[in-house]
C-alpha positions in Angstrom: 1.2 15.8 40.8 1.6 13.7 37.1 1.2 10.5 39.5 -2.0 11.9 41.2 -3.6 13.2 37.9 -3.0 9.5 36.3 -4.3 7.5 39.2 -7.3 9.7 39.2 -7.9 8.9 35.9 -7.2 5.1 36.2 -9.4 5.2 39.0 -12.5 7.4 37.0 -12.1 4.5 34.2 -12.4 1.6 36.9 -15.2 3.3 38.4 -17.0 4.1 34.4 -16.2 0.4 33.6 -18.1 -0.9 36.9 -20.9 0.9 36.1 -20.9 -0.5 32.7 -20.8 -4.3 34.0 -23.6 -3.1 36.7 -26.1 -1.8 33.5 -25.2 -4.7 31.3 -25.4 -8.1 33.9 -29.3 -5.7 34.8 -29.8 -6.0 30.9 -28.5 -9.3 30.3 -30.9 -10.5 33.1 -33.7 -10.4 31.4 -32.8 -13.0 28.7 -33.9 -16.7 28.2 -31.0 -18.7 28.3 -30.6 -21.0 25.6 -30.2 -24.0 26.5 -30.0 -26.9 23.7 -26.8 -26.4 20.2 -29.8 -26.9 17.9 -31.6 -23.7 17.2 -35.4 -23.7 17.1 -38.0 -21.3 16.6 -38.2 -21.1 20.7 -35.3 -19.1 20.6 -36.8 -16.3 18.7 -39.6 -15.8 20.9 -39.6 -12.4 22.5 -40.9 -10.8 25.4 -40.7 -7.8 27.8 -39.7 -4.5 26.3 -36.2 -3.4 26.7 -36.5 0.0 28.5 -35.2 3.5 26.3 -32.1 3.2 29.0 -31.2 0.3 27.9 -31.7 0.3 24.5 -29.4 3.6 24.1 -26.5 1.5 25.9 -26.9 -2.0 24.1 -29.0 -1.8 21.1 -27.2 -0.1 17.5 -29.0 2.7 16.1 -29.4 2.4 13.2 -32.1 4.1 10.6 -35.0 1.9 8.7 -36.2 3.1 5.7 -39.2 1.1 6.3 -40.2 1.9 9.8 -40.9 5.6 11.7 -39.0 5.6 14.3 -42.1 6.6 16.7 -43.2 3.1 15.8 -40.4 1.5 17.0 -39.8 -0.4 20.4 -37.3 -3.6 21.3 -38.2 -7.1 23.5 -36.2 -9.4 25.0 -35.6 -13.2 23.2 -32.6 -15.4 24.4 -29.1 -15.7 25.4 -26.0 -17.7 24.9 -22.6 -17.3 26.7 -19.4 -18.1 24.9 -16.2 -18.4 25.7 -15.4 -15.0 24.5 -18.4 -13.2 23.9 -22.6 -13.3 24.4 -24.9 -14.2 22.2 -28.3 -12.4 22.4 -31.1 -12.1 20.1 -33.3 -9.6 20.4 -36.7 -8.5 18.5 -37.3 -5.0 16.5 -40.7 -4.3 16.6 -42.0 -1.7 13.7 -45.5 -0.9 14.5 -45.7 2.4 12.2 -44.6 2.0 8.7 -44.2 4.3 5.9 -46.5 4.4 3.0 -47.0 1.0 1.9 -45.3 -1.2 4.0 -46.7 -3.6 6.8 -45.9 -3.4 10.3 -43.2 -6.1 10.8 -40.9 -7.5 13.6 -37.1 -7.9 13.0 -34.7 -10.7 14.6 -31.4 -8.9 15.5 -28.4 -11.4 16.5 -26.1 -9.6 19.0 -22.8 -10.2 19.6 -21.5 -8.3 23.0 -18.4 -8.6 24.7 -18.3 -9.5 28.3 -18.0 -6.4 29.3 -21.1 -5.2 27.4 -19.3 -3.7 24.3 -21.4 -4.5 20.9 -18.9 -6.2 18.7 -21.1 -6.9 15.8 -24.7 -7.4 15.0 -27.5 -8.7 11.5 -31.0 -8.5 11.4 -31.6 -12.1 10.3 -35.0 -12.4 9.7 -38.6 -10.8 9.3 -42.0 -11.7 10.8 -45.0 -9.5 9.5 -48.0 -10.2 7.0 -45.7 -10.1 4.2 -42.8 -12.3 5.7 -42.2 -15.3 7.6 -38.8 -17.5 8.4 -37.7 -20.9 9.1 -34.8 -21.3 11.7 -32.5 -24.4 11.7 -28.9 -25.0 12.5 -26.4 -24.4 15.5 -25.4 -22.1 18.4 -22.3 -24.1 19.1 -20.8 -23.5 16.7 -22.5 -20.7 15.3 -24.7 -22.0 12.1 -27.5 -20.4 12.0 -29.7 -21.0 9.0 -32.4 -18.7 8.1 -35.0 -19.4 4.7 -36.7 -15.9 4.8 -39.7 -16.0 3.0 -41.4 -12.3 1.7 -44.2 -11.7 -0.9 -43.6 -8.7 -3.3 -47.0 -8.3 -4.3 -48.9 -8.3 -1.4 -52.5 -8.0 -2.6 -51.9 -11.7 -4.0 -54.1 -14.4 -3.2 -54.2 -18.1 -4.4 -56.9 -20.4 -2.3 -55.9 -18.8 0.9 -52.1 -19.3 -0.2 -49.7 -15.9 -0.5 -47.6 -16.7 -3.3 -43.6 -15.6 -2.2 -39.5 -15.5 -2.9 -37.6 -17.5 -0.6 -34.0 -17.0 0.0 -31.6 -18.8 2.7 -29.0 -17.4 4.6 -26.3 -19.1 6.9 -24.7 -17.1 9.7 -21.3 -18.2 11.3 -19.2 -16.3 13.6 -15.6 -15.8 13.0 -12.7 -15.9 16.1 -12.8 -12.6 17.3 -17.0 -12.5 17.0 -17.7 -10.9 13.8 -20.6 -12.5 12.5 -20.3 -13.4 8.4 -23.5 -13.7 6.6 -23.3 -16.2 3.7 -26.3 -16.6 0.9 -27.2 -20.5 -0.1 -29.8 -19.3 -2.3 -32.4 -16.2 -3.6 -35.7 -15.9 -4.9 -37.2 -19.4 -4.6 -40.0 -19.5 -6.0 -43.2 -20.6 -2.9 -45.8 -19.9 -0.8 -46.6 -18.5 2.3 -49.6 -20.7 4.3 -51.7 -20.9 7.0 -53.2 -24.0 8.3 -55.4 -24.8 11.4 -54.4 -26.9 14.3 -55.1 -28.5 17.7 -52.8 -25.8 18.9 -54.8 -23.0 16.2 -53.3 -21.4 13.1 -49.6 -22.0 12.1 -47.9 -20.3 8.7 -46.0 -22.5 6.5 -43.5 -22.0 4.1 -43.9 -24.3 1.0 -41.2 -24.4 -1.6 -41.9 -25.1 -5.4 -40.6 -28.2 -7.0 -37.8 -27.2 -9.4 
């Protein structure tokens, strides 16, 4: 009887862990795959909204002070498969805000297992009226370098320029895919831009000479 109870549990965990796989190679889908080492703003892009499903099984929850969470909704970016593990990023959007803040988007770097267990994840960056970023670096190996630009006082102006605080942040990814978050540097001083192309408007992030 001990022998039938185990293998019926063995077998119920087989089955759940299937099923797991099934949900996570449907989720995993609907990435871009990256598909150059040097990371470029490309890879941020997002697009197609992660269903509620989905986002219960794959996305952390996790509270924002900043955001309602009626506001909030998930999309898509990009992909890259590891020896070990996946790398996904994906975009928080925050349409309603509390009092005083913008709406904003977040870049979340994922790190799953193969089996679609979330091993670690950082919001790395901010898109909004009061942020930008500038992405450079690696995906193999991990070095993700991130200048996050945000302006504290947003009703700022200087000849269409917003003035800002920089700082830069470098994300590697230890063996067993926990993901250390490093600062280079805080609260350079610079300004947020917008100029006018061929292509039409493009933000900027200008640093100040020291």
């Amino acid at each position: 009887m001990k022998k039938i109870i185990a293998f019926l549990c063995v077998l119920n965990t087989t089955i759940a862990l299937g099923q797991q796989i099934e949900l996570f190679d449907s989720y995993m889908i609907n990435f871009r795959e990256i598909q150059a080492d040097t990371v470029s703003r490309n890879n941020f892009i997002s697009g197609k909204e992660i269903s509620k499903e989905l986002v219960r099984c794959f996305v952390p929850d996790k509270d924002d002070c900043e955001c309602s969470k009626k506001g909030v909704w998930y999309r898509y970016a990009s992909k890259m498969e590891k020896s070990d593990f996946i790398i996904a990023i994906i975009s928080k959007d925050c349409d309603i805000t509390k009092a005083g803040f913008y709406p904003y988007s977040d870049d979340i770097l994922m790190v799953y297992s193969k089996e679609g267990k979330i091993i670690d994840y950082e919001v790395v960056s901010r898109e909004g009226d009061a942020w930008h970023c500038y992405y450079s670096g690696t995906w193999e190996p991990l070095m993700l370098q991130v200048e996050q630009a945000f302006v504290e006082n947003r009703n700022m102006k200087s000849q269409g320029a917003l003035p800002c605080f920089i700082n830069t942040y470098l994300y590697t990814m230890t063996s067993n895919g926990m993901i250390k978050k490093t600062i280079l540097s805080e609260k350079q001083e610079g300004e947020i831009i917008t100029t006018i192309d061929q292509d039409g408007p493009k933000r900027l992030i200008i640093k100040k000479r020291k």
